[in-house]
C-alpha positions, 0 to 999 in steps of 0.5 A, a space after each residue: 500500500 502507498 503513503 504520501 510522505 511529502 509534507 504539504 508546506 510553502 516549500 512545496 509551492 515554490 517547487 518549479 514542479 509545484 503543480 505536478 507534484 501536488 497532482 501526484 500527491 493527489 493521484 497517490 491519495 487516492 491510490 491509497 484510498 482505493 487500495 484501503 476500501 473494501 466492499 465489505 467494510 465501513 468506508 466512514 473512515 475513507 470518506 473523511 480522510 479523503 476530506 481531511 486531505 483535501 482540506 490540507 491541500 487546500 490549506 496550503 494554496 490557500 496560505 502561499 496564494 492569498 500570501 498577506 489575505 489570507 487571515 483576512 478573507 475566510 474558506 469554508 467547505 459547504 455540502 457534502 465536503 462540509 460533512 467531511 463525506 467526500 467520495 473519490 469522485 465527489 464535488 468540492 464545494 467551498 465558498 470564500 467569505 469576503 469582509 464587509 468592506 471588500 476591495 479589489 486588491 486580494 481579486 488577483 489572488 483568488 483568481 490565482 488560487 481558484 486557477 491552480 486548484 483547477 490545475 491540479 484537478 479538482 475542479 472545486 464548486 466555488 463562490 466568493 460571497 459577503 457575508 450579506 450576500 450569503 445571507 441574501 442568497 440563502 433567504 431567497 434558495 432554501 437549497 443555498 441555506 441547507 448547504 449553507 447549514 453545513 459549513 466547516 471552516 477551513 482556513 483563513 479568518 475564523 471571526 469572519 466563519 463565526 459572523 456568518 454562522 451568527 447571521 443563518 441561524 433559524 431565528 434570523 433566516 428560515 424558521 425551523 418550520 419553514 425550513 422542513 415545509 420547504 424540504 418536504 415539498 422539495 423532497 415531494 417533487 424529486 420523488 415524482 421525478 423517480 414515479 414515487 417509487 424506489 423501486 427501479 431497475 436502474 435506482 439513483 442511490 443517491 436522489 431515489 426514494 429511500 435514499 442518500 438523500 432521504 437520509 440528508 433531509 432527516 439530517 437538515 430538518 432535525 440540525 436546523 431545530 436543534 442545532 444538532 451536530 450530529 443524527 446520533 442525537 435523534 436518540 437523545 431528542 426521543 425521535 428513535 431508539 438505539 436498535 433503530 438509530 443502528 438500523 438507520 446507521 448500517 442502512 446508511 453504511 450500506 448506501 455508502 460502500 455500494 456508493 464508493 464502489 461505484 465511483 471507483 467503478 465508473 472514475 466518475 461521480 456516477 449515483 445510478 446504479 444503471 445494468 453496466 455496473 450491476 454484475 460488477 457490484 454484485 461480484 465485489 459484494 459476494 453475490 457471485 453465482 457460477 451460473 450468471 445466465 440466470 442472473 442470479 448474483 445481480 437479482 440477489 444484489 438488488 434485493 440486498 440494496 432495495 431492501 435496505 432502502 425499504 427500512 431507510 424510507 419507512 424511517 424517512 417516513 416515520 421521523 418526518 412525521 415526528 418533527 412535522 408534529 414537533 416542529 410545525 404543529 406543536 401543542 396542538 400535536 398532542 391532541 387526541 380523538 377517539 376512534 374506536 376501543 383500540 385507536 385514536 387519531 393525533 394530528 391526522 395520524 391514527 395512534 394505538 390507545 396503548 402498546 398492548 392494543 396489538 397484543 390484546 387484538 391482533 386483528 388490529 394489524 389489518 383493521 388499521 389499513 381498513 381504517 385509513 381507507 374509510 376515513 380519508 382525512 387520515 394522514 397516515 399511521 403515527 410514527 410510534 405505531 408504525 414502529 409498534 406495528 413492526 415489533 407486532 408482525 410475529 403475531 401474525 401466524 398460522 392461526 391469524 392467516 386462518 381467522 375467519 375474522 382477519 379474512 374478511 378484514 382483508 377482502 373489506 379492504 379491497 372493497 373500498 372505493 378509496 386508498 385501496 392502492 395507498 395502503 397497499 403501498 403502506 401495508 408492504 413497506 410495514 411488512 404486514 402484507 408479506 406477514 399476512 401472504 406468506 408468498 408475497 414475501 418472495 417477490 418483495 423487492 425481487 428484481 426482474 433482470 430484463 430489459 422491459 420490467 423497470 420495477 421489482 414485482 411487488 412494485 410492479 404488482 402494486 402499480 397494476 392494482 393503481 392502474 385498475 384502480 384508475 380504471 374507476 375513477 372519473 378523474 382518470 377518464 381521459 387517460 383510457 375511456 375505453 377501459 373506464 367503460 368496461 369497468 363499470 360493468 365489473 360487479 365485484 372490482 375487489 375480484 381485479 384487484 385480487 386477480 392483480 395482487 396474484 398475476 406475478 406471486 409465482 415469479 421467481 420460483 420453479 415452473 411456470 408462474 402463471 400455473 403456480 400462481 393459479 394455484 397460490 390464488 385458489 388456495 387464497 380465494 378458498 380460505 377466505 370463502 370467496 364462493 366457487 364462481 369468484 374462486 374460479 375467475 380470479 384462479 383463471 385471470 392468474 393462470 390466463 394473465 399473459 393470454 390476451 397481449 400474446 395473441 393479440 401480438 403474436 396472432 392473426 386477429 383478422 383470422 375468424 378462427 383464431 377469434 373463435 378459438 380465443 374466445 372459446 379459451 375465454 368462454 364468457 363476456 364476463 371474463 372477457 372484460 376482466 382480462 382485458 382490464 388485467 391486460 392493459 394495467 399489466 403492460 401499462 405497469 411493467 414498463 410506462 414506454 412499453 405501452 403505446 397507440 399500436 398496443 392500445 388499438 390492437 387490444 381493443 380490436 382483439 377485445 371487440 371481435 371477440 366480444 361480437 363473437 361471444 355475443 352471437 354465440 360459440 355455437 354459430 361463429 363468423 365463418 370466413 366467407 362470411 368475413 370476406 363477404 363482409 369487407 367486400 361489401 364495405 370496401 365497394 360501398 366507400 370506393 363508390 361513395 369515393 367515385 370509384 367505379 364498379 368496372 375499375 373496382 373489379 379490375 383492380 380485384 380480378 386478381 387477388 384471393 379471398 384471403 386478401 379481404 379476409 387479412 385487410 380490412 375494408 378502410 385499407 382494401 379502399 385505400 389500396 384499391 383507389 391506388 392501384 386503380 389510379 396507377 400505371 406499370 410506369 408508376 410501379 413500384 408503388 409505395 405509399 404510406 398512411 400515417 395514422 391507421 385505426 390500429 394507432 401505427 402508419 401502413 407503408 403499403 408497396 405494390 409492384 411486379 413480384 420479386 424475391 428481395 422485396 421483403 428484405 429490400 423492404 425492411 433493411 430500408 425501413 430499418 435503416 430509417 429508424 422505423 419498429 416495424 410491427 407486423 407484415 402481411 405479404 401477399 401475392 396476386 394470381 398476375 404474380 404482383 406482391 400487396 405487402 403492407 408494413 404497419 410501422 412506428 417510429 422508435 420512440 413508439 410515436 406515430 409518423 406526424 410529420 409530411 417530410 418524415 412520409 415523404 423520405 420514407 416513401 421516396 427511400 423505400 420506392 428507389 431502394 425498391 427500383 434499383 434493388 439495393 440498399 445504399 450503405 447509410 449509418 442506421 438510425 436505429 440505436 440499441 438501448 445502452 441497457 440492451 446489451 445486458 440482456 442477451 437472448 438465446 436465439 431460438 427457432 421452432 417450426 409450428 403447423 398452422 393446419 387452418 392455413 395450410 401453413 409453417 410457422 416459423 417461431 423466431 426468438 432472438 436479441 433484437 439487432 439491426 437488420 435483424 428482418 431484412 437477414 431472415 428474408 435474404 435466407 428465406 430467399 437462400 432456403 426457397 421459402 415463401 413468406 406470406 405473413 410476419 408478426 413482429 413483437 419486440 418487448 425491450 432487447 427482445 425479439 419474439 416473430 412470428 413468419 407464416 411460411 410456405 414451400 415455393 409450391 404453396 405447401 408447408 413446411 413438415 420435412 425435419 430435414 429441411 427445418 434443421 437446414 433453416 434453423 442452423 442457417 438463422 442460428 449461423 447468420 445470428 450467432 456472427 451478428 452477436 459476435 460483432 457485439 450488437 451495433 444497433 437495434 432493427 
């Protein structure tokens, strides 16, 4: 290990080499200290002997360039480095204190002196203020104030620091009061900027809920009322006991050595603990696993870190109600008002009648979540109760889970028309709601290492119960009315909100956890004597949860059959309602950027045909000729409301099949028909693009002679445009002319709104087209910087589609550029004839679906022959993923 021996005295600054030995003193240090840190140790030590050497550092510039100023003028850290808690990559922020009678002639020094610290590397956040205009500046920002609050002196003239600390105290400037009311709205706008939740994938240790700041906040709130020098006194004010100051301590520590490591990581001040790092922390942490495929070092790390954030902000919660009734309500603070036998209510706050109340009636526990929910002028939970509420969680045993009483305390809950998701929240961060379900303590803070979960599962099934909770409220309709619609038809909501709490209680164990969950929710439902038809639909929500969004991506929803047979797996308008509600909470609560137009028109299209068909009847389902008769009709009636005549109609549909009207629908086959009808073989080939169609993405429809790269010609340029291509429905004519459409997206997940941006893309994709060539373009399309922590095993199985007569070819791979346009060219290279494509892409992950043919029209059955495509895309994949993932398709 390195030591620094060179004394930091004047005689260093009239080196010749000053600067440079000064910056190797520094870079020394902090070799030092980083040989010192050990992830599994205090780092307290190493942050403030990082302070202390600063301070000499600065110590000593300041007394040989401020030469005869410097016992006149005053240097004070402020911040962070004033707590003396300077991480290796830290900022250093000082503030020099000029007298009252300031002159110019110390101006050049401390230009000097700012100008070397800026040399040798430090980079300080500096100011040079009056003592008045310290004052000033910290009336009119609370935040100069708090930093002002945590001066140090460093050097320089100490009655000059005395004065200013003289001038900041809570009776000239920021009242105790005004100070915490100022934090807390403060602290309420930088927990929206993380959705009020702690729980992201990618967490700020530092500006998070529940993290180093929160612990900051406690610090300033409780120094400006007491003048504390240190939390340590929280106990002596009363405000926590010696096991909880410890708890909050070791949490801190925690935050702490996950923090310096992560600046020794990234040489940088870096506070987010993004997927880059998270292997590497978990490693250093002791969370190594042999099998990092399963991820299972990373997923045991953050549940190490989002558990400690979880005590520090049920902490953060409890001592800011403490000094809120201290600090702002005072006398009034102490008033009581009866409740009940077992509860009264202080300043807003529902408090136990005594500390044996939990003892005598345990059923307390859950009565006072029912509470809350019925008296919505309750703030909360006193903080002496929150606390006697964790002391009382062993109560809640074997028996207490079979009490019929405390089972029906617990579906009252999810009766209630108000604070439902509120207590929820609160029941999970007391511990009572991983008491009382046992199998909810699995998924708490349990991280789902993927690209589009960006909350743990508790949190995540939270949310989905707040966004079936919204579904009811009129506040909220404008969000999603469709939803709102559908659920006023729920006759028993509490059955959702169930159906929610259990989608993804499973996630983490063996098996499937849509089949396990099912069966942890009728257990459930069973004790808690929901009857057999209740019983019955929240078990089958759970099981079917994922049902709705994977056929409405993966599947054909203009097929009648596929409608029939999705409506059959649902069986009743009923249960078609509840999943649909289920659906569209859940894909809005995994990840807000995955939920789009496209999403939201494709659910509702799925939702409506199969309503109409559970309407007339499973028994009588829409036939196919039927459907093609049905656009037929509608298409002709609009073209000649349109001026399209009947000869031109039949001309432009002398060659196309009956599966044609079946897989458009009759706006399109409109819009299709109007532009072949109007163009000529010189207009050829046609491509145009409608910007806005009923499933909320633009259609890039192309119409030409047919050719075999039209597919890979088509969506290398779209991808080469930035495009997310959804889905692709290729067809051919009987005259060997190709219809192909492309629903399409910008990246973003936004539509196309803007006339050049169609434009571009048309022109592009129409030369690309003529001249049979992509030109060589940098892809606009970016991979994710997350992306590449998620490599997805390539995957290729072959299906039957009897109803079709087709193959379908399942493709399961990480999502690249190109990734489509280098099927097609092997489906070109294998004979293969492509007639549909499903395209689904959640996060890095790729999930398509290719409705393929032999080039006699015949599906795809020979094993032989399905082995030879399969190693072909394995073998094209595997050298993409070799060349490191540039960009995404």
């Amino acid at each position: 290990m390195t030591t620094l021996h060179k004394p930091i005295n004047a005689a260093l600054f009239t080196a010749p080499d000053s600067l440079q030995q000064i910056k190797q003193l520094l870079k020394q240090k902090d070799t030092e200290l980083r040989e010192k840190f050990d992830p599994q140790s205090s780092v307290s030590g190493l942050i403030k002997e990082k302070s202390d050497f600063i301070d000499l550092i600065l110590t000593g510039c300041w007394q040989y360039f401020l030469g005869k100023y410097a016992h006149h003028l005053c240097l004070i850290a402020v911040g962070g480095y004033g707590r003396r808690e300077l991480f290796p990559y830290s900022d250093i922020d000082i503030v020099v204190i000029l007298p009252a009678e300031d002159t110019d002639s110390h101006h050049q020094a401390l230009a000097n002196f700012f100008t070397f610290l800026w040399d040798i590397g430090l980079k300080p956040g500096q100011s040079v203020r009056t003592i008045t205009q310290c004052v000033d500046a910290a009336v009119s920002d609370q935040t100069i104030m708090t930093s002002l609050m945590e001066n140090r002196l460093i050097t320089g003239d100490s009655s000059l620091h005395e004065a200013l600390l003289t001038q900041i105290t809570p009776d000239k400037i920021w009242p105790s009061s005004e100070f915490f009311a100022a934090k807390m709205e403060e602290q309420r706008l930088r927990y929206a900027k993380f959705h009020d939740t702690a729980y992201n994938l990618e967490p700020n240790i530092k500006e998070g809920p529940g993290g180093l700041r929160d612990r900051q906040v406690i610090s300033w709130v409780f120094k400006r009322h007491y003048n504390a020098s240190s939390i340590r006194e929280l106990t002596h004010y009363g405000f926590l006991p010696e096991s909880e100051y410890m708890e909050l301590v070791a949490a801190l520590e925690v935050l702490w050595r996950i923090r310096y490591a992560l600046h020794l990581l990234t040489h940088r001040a870096e506070d987010r603990l993004i997927f880059d790092y998270q292997r590497d922390l978990a490693q250093q942490f002791g969370f190594s696993t042999d099998d990092q495929q399963r991820n299972e070092d990373v997923e045991q790390f953050m549940q190490f870190y989002f558990k400690t954030v979880l005590g520090l902000e049920r902490l953060n919660e409890m001592l800011l109600q403490l000094f809120n009734e201290r600090f702002v309500c005072g006398e009034s603070a102490s008033t009581a008002t009866p409740i009940n036998d077992k509860f009264i209510a202080i300043n807003g706050y529902i408090e136990v009648v005594d500390e044996t109340v939990f003892e005598r009636h345990p059923l307390a526990l859950l009565e006072i979540f029912l509470l809350l929910e019925q008296y919505p002028s309750f703030k909360g939970v006193r903080a002496t109760t929150i606390r006697l509420i964790r002391k009382s969680l062993h109560l809640i045993n074997d028996d207490f889970r079979q009490d019929k009483a405390a089972n029906r305390l617990f579906i009252e809950a999810f009766r209630q028309p108000r604070g439902i998701t509120d207590q929820l929240r609160r029941m999970n961060r007391y511990g009572v709601l991983a008491a009382y379900i046992p199998c909810f303590a699995n998924i708490v803070a349990r991280m789902q290492y993927d690209l589009f979960h960006i909350y743990t599962v508790d949190e995540h099934t939270l949310f989905v119960i707040r966004n079936l909770r919204r579904f009811a409220l009129d506040k909220h309709s404008d969000e999603l009315p469709f939803c709102n619609t559908i659920f006023l038809q729920i006759a028993k909501p509490e059955l959702l909100y169930l159906a929610g709490l259990f989608h993804d209680i499973a996630k983490g164990r063996k098996g499937d956890h849509s089949a396990v969950g099912e069966e942890l929710a009728r257990t459930f439902c069973s004790q808690h004597e929901l009857s057999p038809h209740d019983t019955n639909l929240v078990a089958w929500l759970v099981r079917n949860h994922l049902i709705m969004s994977m056929t409405a991506q993966r599947k054909d929803i203009s097929d009648p059959e596929i409608i029939h047979q999705f409506a059959q797996t649902v069986g009743s308008i009923e249960y078609l309602n509840h999943l649909y509600l289920l659906t569209v909470a859940d894909i809005r609560a995994t990840n807000p950027e995955l939920w789009n137009a496209w999403k939201d028109a494709l659910l509702k299209e799925l939702y409506s045909a199969t309503h109409n068909a559970l309407r007339i009847g499973l028994q009588s389902p829409l036939t196919t000729t039927d459907r093609v008769s049905e656009n037929k009709k509608e298409a002709e009636q609009e073209l000649i409301k349109l001026g399209i005549s009947q000869a031109d109609i039949a001309n432009a549909w002398q060659h196309v099949s009956d599966d044609y009207f079946l897989r458009y629908s009759a706006d399109e086959i409109a819009w299709h028909t109007i532009a072949i009808a109007s163009s000529s073989e010189t207009d050829l080939p046609l491509v145009l693009l409608r910007p806005q169609t009923q499933r909320g993405s633009a259609e890039v429809f192309v119409y030409t002679q047919n050719e075999e790269a039209i597919f890979s010609l088509s969506t290398a340029t779209l991808d080469q445009l930035g495009l997310t291509i959804l889905d692709a429905r290729i067809m051919t004519t009987l005259d060997n002319y190709v219809l192909n459409s492309f629903l399409v997206l910008e990246q973003s997940g936004e539509a196309i709104n803007e006339l050049f941006r169609e434009i571009h893309i048309c022109t592009a994709l129409r030369n690309n087209l003529r001249y049979h060539q992509v030109k060589e373009h940098k892809n606009i399309h970016r991979q994710s910087r997350q992306a590449q922590h998620f490599p997805i095993p390539t995957s290729v199985e072959f299906l039957t589609d009897p109803l079709n007569n087709q193959t379908i070819m399942e493709l399961v791979t990480t999502d690249h550029a190109g990734l489509l346009s280098k099927i097609g060219r092997i489906f070109i290279k294998q004979g293969i004839s492509l007639h549909s494509a499903k395209i689904s892409t959640i996060g890095s992950r790729a999930e398509d679906m290719f409705y393929i043919t032999d080039t006699q029209l015949q599906p795809i059955t020979d094993t032989a022959k399905q082995r030879q495509i399969r190693e072909e895309i394995l073998k094209a994949l595997t050298a993409k993923k070799s060349a490191n993932h540039k960009s995404m398709r």
